[in-house]
N, C-alpha and C positions, 0 to 999 in steps of 0.2 A: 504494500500500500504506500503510493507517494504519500511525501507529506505535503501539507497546503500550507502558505504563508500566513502568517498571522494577519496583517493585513492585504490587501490586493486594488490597483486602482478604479475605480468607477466613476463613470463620466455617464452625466446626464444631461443634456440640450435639447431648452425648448425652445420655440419664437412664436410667439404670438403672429406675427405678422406676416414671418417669411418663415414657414418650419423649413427645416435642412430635410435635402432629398436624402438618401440609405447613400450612397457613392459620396456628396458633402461629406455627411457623417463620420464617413471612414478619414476621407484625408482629413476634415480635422483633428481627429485622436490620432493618425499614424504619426509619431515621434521618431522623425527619422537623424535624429544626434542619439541613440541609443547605442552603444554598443558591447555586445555580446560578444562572450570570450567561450573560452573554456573554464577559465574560473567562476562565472555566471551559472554553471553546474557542478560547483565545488570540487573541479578540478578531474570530473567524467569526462574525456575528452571519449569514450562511446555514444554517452546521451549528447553532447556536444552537437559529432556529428551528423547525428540522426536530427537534429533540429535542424542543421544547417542544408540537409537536403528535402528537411519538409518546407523550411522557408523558400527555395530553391524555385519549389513546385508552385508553390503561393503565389513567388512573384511573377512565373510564365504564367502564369491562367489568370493574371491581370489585366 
């Protein structure tokens, strides 16, 4: 069983006037100054990988 962070971030946006399409939404939350190591999996450079080619996949079928 992984374990889950104590806390985790959640983003909520509303607009009364103009609500954000589902595609808005996304680029506004994607934080792309992030980055992810293999220390970011406490040093699993297996799980590592295995992120780095789900991200991989994420980003073609964008």
């Amino acid at each position: 069983m992984q374990k889950m962070p104590a806390y985790i971030p959640v983003y909520i946006a509303y607009c009364e006037r103009q609500p954000l399409g589902l595609e808005e939404f996304k680029e506004w939350i994607t934080d792309d100054d992030v980055n992810v190591s293999v220390d970011s999996f406490g040093g699993d450079d297996k799980k590592y990988q295995e992120w780095l080619k789900v991200e991989e996949k994420a980003t073609k079928s964008q």
